[in-house]
C-alpha positions as CSV (number, residue, x, y, z in Angstrom):
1,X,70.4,-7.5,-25.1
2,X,70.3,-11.2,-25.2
3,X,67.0,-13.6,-26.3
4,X,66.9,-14.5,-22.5
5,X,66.2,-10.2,-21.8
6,X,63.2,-11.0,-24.1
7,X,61.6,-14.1,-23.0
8,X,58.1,-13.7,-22.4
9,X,55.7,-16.3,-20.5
10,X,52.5,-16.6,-21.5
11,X,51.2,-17.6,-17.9
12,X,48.6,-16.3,-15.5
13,X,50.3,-14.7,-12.6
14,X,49.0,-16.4,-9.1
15,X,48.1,-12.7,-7.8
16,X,46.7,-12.0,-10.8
17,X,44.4,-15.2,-11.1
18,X,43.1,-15.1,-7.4
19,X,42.5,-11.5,-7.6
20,X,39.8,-12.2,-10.7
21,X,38.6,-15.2,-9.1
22,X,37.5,-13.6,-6.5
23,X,36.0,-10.4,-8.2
24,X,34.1,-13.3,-10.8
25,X,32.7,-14.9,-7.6
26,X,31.9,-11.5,-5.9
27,X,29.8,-10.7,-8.9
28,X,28.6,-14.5,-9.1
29,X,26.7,-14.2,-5.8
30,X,25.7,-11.0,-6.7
31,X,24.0,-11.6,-9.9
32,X,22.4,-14.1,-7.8
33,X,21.2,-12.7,-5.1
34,X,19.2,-10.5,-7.5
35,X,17.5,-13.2,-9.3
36,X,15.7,-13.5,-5.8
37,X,14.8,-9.8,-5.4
38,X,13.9,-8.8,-9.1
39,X,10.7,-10.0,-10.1
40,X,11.3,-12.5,-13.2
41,X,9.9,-11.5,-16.3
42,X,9.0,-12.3,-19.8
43,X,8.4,-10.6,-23.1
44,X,6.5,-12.7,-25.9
45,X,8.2,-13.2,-29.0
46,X,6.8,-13.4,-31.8
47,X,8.3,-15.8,-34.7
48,X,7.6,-16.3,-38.2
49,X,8.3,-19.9,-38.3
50,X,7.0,-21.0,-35.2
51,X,3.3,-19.6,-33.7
52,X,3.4,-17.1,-30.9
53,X,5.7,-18.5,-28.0
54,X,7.2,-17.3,-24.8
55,X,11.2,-18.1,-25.1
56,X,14.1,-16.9,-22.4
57,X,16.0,-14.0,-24.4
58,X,19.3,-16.3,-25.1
59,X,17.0,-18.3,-27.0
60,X,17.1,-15.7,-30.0
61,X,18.9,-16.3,-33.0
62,X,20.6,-13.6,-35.7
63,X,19.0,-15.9,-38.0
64,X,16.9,-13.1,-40.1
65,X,14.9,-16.2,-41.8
66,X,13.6,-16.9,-38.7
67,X,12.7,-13.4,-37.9
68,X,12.1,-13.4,-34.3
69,X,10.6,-10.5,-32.7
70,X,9.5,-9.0,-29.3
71,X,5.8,-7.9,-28.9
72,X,6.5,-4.8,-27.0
73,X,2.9,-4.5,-25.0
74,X,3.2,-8.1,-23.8
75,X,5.2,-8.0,-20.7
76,X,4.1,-10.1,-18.1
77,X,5.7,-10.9,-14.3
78,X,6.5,-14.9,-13.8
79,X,5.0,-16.2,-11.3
80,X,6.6,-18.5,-8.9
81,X,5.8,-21.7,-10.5
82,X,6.7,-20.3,-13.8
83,X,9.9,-19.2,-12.8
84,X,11.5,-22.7,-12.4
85,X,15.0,-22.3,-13.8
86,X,15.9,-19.6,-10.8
87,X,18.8,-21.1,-9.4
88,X,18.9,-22.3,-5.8
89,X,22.1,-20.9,-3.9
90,X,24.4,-24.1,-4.0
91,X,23.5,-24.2,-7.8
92,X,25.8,-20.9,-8.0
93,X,28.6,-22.4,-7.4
94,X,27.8,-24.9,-9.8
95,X,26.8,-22.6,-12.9
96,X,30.6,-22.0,-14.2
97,X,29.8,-26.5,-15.0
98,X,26.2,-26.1,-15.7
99,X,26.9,-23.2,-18.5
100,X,29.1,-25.1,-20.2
101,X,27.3,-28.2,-20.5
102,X,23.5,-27.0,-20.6
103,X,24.0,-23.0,-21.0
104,X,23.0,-21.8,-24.9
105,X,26.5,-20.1,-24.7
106,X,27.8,-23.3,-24.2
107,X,29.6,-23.6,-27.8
108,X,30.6,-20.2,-27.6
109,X,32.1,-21.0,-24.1
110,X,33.8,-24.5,-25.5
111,X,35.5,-22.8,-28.7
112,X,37.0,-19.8,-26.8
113,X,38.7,-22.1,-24.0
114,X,40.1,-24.6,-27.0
115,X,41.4,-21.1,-28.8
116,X,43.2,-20.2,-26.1
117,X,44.9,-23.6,-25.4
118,X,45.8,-23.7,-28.5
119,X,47.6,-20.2,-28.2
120,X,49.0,-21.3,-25.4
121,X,50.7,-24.5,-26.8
122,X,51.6,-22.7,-30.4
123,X,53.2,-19.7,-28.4
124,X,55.2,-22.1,-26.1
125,X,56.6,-23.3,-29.2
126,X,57.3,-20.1,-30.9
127,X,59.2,-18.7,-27.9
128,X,61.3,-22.5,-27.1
129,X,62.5,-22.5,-30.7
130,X,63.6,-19.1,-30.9
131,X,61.4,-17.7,-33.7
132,X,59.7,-15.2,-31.6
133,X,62.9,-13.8,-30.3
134,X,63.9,-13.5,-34.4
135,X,60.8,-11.9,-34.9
136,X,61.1,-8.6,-32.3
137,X,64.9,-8.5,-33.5
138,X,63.8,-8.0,-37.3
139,X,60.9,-5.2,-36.2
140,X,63.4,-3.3,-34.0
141,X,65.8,-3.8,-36.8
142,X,63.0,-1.8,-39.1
143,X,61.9,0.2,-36.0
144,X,65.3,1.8,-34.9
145,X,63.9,5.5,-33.2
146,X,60.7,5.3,-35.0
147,X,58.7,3.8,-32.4
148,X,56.4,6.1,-31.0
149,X,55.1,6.2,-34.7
150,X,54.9,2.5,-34.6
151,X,52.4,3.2,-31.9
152,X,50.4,5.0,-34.4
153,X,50.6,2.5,-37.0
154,X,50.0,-0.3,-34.9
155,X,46.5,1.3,-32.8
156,X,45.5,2.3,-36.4
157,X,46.1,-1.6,-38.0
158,X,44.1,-3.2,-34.7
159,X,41.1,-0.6,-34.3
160,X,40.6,-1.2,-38.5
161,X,40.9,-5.0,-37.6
162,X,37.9,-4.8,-35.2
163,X,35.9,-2.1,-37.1
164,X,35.9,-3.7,-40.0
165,X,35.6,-7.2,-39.4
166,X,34.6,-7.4,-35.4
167,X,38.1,-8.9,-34.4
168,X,38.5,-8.7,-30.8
169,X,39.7,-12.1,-28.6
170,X,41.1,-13.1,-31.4
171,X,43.3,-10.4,-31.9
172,X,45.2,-12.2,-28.4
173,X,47.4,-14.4,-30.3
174,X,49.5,-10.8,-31.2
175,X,49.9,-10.2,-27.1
176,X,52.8,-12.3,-27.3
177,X,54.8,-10.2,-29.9
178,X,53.9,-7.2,-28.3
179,X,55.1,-8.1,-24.9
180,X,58.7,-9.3,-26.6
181,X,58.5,-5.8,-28.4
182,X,57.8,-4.2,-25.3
183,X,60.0,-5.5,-23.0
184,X,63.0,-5.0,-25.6
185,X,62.1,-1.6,-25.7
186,X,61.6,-1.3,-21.6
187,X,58.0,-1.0,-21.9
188,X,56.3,-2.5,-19.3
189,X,53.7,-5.7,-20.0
190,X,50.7,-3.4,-18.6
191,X,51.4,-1.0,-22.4
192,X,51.9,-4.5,-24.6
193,X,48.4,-5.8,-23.4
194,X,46.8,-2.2,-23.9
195,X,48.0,-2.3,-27.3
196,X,45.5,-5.2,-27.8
197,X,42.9,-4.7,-25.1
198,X,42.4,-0.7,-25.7
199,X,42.6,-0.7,-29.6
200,X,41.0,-3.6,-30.1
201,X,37.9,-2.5,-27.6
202,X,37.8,1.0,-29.3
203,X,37.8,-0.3,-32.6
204,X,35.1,-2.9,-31.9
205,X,33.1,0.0,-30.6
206,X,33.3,2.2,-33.5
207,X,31.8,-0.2,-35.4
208,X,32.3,0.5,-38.7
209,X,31.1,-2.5,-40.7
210,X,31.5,-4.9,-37.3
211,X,29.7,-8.2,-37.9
212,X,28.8,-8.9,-34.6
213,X,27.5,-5.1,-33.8
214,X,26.4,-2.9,-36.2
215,X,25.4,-6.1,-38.6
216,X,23.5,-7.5,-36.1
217,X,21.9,-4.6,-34.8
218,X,20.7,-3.2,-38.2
219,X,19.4,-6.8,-39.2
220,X,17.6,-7.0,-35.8
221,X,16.6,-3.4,-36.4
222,X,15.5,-3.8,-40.0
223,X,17.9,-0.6,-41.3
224,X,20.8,-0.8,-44.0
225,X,24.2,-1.3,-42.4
226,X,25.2,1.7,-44.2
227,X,22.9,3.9,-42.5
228,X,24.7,6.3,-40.2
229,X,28.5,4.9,-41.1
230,X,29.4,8.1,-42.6
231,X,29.1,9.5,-38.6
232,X,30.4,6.5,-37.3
233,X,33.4,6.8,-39.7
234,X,34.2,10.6,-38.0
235,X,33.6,8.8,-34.6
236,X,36.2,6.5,-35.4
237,X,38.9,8.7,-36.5
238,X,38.7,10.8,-33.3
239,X,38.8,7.8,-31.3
240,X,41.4,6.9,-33.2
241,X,43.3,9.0,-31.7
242,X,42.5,9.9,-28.7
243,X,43.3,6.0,-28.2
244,X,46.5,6.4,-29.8
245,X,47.8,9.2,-27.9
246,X,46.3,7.0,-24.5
247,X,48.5,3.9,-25.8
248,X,52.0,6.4,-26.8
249,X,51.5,8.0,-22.6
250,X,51.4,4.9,-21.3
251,X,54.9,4.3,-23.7
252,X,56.6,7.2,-22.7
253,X,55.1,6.5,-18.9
254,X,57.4,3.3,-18.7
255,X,60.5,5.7,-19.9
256,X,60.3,7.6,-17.7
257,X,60.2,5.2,-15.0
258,X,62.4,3.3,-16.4
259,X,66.2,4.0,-15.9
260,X,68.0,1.8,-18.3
261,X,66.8,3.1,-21.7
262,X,66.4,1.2,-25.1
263,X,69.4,0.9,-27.2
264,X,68.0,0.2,-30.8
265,X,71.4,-0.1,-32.3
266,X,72.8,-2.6,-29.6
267,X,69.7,-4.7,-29.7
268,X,69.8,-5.5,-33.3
269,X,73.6,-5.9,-33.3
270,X,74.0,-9.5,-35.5
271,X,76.1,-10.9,-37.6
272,X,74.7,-11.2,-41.4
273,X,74.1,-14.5,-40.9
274,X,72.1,-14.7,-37.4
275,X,70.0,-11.9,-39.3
276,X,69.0,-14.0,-42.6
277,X,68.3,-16.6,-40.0
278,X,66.1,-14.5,-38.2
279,X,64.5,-13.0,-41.5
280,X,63.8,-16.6,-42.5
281,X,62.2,-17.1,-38.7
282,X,60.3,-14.2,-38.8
283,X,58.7,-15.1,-42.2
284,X,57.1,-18.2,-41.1
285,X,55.9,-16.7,-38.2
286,X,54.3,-13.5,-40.2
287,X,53.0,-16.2,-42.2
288,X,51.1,-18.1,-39.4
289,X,49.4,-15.0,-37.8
290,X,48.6,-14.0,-41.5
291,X,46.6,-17.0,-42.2
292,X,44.9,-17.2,-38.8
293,X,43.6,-13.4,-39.4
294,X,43.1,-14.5,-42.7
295,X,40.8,-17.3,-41.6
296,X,39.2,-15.3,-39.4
297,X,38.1,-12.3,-42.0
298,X,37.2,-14.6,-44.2
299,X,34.9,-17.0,-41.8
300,X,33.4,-13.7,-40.5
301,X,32.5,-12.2,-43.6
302,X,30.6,-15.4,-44.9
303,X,27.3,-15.6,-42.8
304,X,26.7,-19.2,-42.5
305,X,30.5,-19.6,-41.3
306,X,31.1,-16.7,-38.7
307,X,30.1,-19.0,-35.3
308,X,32.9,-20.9,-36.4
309,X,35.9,-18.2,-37.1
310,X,37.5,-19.5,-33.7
311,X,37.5,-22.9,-34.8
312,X,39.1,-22.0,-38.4
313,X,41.5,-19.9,-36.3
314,X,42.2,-23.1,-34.1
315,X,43.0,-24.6,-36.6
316,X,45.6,-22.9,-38.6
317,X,47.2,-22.2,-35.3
318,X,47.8,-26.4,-35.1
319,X,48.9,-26.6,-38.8
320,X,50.8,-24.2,-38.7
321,X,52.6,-25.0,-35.8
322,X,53.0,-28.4,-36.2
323,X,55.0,-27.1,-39.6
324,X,57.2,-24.4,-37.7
325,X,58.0,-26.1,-34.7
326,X,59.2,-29.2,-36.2
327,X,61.2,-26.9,-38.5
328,X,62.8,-25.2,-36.1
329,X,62.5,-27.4,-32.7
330,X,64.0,-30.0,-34.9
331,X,61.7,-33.0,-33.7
332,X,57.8,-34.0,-32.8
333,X,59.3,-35.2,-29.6
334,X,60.3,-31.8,-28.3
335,X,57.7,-30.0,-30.4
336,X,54.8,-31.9,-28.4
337,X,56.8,-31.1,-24.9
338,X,56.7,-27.3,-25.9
339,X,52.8,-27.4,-27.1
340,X,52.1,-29.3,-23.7
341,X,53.8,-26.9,-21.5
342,X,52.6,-24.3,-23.0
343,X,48.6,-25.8,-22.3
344,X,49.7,-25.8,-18.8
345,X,50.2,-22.1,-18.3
346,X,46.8,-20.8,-19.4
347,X,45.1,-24.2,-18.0
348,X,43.8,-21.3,-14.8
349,X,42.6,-19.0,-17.7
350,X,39.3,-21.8,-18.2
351,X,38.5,-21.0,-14.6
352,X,38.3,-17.6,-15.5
353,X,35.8,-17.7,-18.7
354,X,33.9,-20.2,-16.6
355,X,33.1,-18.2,-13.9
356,X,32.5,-15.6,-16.1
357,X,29.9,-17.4,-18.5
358,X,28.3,-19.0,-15.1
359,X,27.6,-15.2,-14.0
360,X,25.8,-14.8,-17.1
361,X,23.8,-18.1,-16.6
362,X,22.7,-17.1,-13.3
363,X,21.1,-14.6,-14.9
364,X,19.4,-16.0,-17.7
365,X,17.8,-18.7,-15.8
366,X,16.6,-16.2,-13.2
367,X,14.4,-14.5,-16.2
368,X,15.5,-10.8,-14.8
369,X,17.0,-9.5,-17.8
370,X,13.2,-8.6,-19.5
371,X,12.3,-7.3,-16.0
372,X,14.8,-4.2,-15.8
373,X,14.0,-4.2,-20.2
374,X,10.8,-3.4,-19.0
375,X,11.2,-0.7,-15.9
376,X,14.0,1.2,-17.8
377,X,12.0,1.6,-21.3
378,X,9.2,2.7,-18.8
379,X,11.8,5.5,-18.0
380,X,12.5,7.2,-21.3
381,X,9.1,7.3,-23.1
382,X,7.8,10.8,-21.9
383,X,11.0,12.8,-21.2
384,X,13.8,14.4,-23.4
385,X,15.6,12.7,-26.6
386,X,18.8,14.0,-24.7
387,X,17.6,12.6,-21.4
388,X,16.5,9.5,-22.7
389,X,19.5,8.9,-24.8
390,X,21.5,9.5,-21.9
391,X,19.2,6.0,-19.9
392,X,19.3,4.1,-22.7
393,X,23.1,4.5,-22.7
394,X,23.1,3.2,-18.6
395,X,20.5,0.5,-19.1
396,X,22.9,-1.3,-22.3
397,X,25.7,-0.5,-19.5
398,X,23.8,-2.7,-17.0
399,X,22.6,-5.4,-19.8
400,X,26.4,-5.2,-21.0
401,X,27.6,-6.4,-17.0
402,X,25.0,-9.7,-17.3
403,X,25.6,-10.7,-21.3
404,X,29.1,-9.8,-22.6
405,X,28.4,-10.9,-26.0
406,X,27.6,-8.0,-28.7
407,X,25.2,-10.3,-30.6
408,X,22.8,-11.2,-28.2
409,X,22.5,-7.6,-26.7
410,X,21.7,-6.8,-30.2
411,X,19.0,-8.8,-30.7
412,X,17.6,-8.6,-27.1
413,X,17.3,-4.9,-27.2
414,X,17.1,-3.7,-30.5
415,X,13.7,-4.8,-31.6
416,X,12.7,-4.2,-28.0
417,X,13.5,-0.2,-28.9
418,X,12.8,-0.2,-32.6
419,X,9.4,-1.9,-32.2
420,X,8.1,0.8,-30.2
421,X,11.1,4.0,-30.8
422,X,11.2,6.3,-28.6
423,X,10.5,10.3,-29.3
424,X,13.0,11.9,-31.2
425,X,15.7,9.4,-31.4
426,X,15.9,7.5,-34.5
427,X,16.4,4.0,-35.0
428,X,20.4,5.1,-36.3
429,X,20.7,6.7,-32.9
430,X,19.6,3.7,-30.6
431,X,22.0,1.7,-32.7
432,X,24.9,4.1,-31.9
433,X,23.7,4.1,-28.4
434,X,24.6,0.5,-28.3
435,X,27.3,0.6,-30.2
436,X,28.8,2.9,-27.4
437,X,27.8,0.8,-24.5
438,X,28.5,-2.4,-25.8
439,X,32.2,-2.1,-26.7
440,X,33.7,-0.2,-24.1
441,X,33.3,-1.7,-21.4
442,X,34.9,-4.7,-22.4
443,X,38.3,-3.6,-21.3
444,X,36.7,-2.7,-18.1
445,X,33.7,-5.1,-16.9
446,X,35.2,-8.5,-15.0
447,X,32.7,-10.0,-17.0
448,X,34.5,-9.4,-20.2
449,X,35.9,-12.7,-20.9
450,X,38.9,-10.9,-23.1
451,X,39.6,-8.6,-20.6
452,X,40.2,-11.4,-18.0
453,X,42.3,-13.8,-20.6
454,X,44.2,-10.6,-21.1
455,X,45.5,-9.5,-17.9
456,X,45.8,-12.6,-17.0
457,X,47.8,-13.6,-19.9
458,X,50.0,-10.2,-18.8
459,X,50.0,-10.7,-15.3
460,X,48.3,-7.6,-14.6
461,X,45.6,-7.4,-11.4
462,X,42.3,-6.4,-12.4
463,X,42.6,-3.8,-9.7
464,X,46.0,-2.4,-11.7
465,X,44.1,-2.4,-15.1
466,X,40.9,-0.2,-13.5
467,X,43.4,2.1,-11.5
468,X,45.5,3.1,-15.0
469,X,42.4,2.8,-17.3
470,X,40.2,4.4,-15.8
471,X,40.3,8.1,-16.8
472,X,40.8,6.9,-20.2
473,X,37.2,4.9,-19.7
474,X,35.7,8.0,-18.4
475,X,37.3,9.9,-21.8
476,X,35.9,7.6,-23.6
477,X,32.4,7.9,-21.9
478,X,32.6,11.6,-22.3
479,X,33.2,11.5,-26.0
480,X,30.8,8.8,-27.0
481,X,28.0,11.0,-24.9
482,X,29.0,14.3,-27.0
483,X,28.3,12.2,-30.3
484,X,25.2,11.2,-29.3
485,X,24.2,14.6,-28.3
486,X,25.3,15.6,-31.9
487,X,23.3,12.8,-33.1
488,X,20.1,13.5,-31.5
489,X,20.3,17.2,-32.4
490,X,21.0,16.5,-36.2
491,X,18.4,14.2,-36.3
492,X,20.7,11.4,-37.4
């Protein structure tokens, strides 16, 4: 098999890109039209630094010095001159601009579209110079018939990733090798992005010391971080794999509809010296991803530096490949052409996150989000633990469609729940409750900004990703339900 059989663009398929478009815009004027018939609403917050104040939800801050808090008896309906920020219809199709200049996501927004043109660029060169290419030849080299255990290894590496250390989007920048891996093996692009996309949402989900989850939420909830992780820890073994047994059928899927199989020995047939050339290739590359993750680990796990992980990430990604693609491109002339043209692929991925982030602005500037707070918590106070458990799961699922981001979920709801707990569930099972809700769904909700730079990145439909993913979702929803039945009945 030639490098040319194992080319792999890193480009957003036409089909692909107007399929989500569409979806994002379907849910745009959705999420609009409902800021007109749900009545806006607004808890007060209560802050230590500042006196009592009414503040929109995405005005909260993980800070714990500042120690915000929501005063759970003081929900009030906005009336229509307080309710100035809903959005008028033609402002819709202006929110995509509006969040990124004015929405409090706005950074957020900004740093993920420069990370991903940076990918794009440092992956354009990677592939031009050849030192991806070197890179799948050395793995199948080590790999030979050992693959389907590779599968294990790899789900197992990615799911710890985001456990531990709340990796998720980030972990993108491996889709690249995957897909080489993949396609040399006859595995179809759909599998190489689920290696990323599934692992990486399960393992953010079972949180096991996750940053942006379970550190969060326990802050916000005022528990120890360690409360509940021996339960979380069994949760994530058996998700573990379940997911990987998902990830190897969807493997053995593409065999079998594959007819030309994989011939390990043929691939990796080089002379001595092509291999030391790619061993030398492969090095530099393992040794760019290295220090990206590394950047990232260590940026997360330091508090006053985890907003900017992406921006450390960024960065490494441009050093680094500035130093490996004048290496091996041999020139700053044709390394900046490659870096250029790669931009230009995922250039229709910002449309994508913009339309995605302007959903979530609609939102917040129509003031709903407290409203259906308010109505669902209504629900659960005077029926079953099980029952209740069961709503809170669905109302995080709903607050999950409007605000993607684990962080300010967590401090939304939590304190909302914790102020004023509900009967028989304990503060370590409304965490879990959110845990579950949360993370899932980002490899299924168009919302998900990963999920769309994913696919898109593939060239998978979002249509094609729900139709094969979507028994495993329900799996998944069927699982995370036992534990919390377990959880409520153990008192956890």
């Amino acid at each position: 098999m030639s490098n040319t059989d194992i080319n792999v663009k890193i480009k957003i398929g036409v089909k692909s890109f107007i399929t989500v478009v569409a979806i994002l815009f379907a849910v745009l004027f959705f999420v609009g039209a409902l800021t007109y018939l749900i009545p806006a609403g607004r808890y007060t917050i209560y802050t230590t630094d500042i006196a009592k104040a009414e503040l929109p939800f995405y005005q909260y801050t993980t800070d714990p010095t500042l120690n915000k808090q929501i005063v759970i008896d003081s929900f009030r309906e906005l009336t229509e001159s307080e309710n100035t920020s809903r959005l008028p219809f033609w402002r819709w199709l202006i929110a995509p601009f509006e969040a990124m200049i004015f929405g409090s996501n706005s950074s957020n927004m900004i740093m993920i579209i420069a990370l991903l043109l940076v990918l794009g660029g440092t992956f354009k060169v990677l592939d031009e110079s050849g030192g991806l290419v070197s890179l799948v030849r050395v793995i199948m080299m080590r790999l030979k018939s050992k693959r389907f255990v590779a599968i294990w290894a790899i789900t197992a590496v990615i799911m710890i990733l985001s456990a531990v250390f709340g990796l998720q989007e980030q972990l993108l920048i491996l889709y690249p090798v995957f897909a080489m891996l993949c396609t040399a093996l006859n595995w179809s692009r759909f599998t190489a992005i689920s290696f990323v996309l599934i692992s990486s949402g399960v393992g953010f989900t079972t949180a096991i010391t996750n940053p942006l989850t379970i550190g969060t939420a326990s802050i916000a909830a005022g528990v120890s971080i360690t409360d509940g992780i021996w339960y979380r820890s069994i949760i994530f073994c058996v998700m573990y794999v379940v997911t990987a047994l998902f990830l190897t059928y969807l493997a053995k899927r593409d065999e079998r509809t594959i007819t030309e199989k994989f011939d390990a020995e043929g691939f990796v047939m080089v002379s001595a010296e092509e291999h030391r050339e790619d061993v030398k290739k492969s090095k530099m590359i393992i040794s760019l991803f290295s220090i990206a993750l590394l950047s990232v680990v260590v940026t997360t796990s330091i508090a006053a530096l985890r907003s900017l992980a992406m921006v450390f990430m960024a960065v490494a990604f441009i050093v680094g490949t500035v130093i490996i693609g004048r290496v091996l491109l041999g020139s700053y002339k044709s390394l900046g052409k490659s870096f250029v043209k790669g931009i230009k692929d995922v250039l229709p991925s910002i449309v994508i996150i913009m339309i995605a982030f302007g959903i979530t602005y609609i939102a917040q500037e129509g003031n709903i989000l407290h409203t259906i707070f308010y109505y669902f918590y209504n629900s659960v106070t005077n029926i079953s633990p099980y029952l209740a458990v069961i709503v809170l799961y669905l109302f995080v699922l709903i607050i999950e469609f409007f605000i993607p981001s684990a962080s300010a979920k967590a401090v939304l709801i939590i304190p909302m729940l914790t102020l004023a707990p509900i009967d028989g569930i304990s503060k370590t099972v409304i965490i879990l409750t959110y845990l579950f809700a949360d993370g899932y769904t980002n490899v299924l909700y168009p919302t998900c900004g990963t999920l769309l730079v994913g696919i898109g990145l593939a060239g998978v439909s979002f249509t094609e990703w729900f139709k094969k993913t979507i028994l495993f979702q329900l799996l998944l929803f069927a699982v995370s339900i036992a534990f919390l039945m377990i959880a409520v009945f153990i008192k956890l």
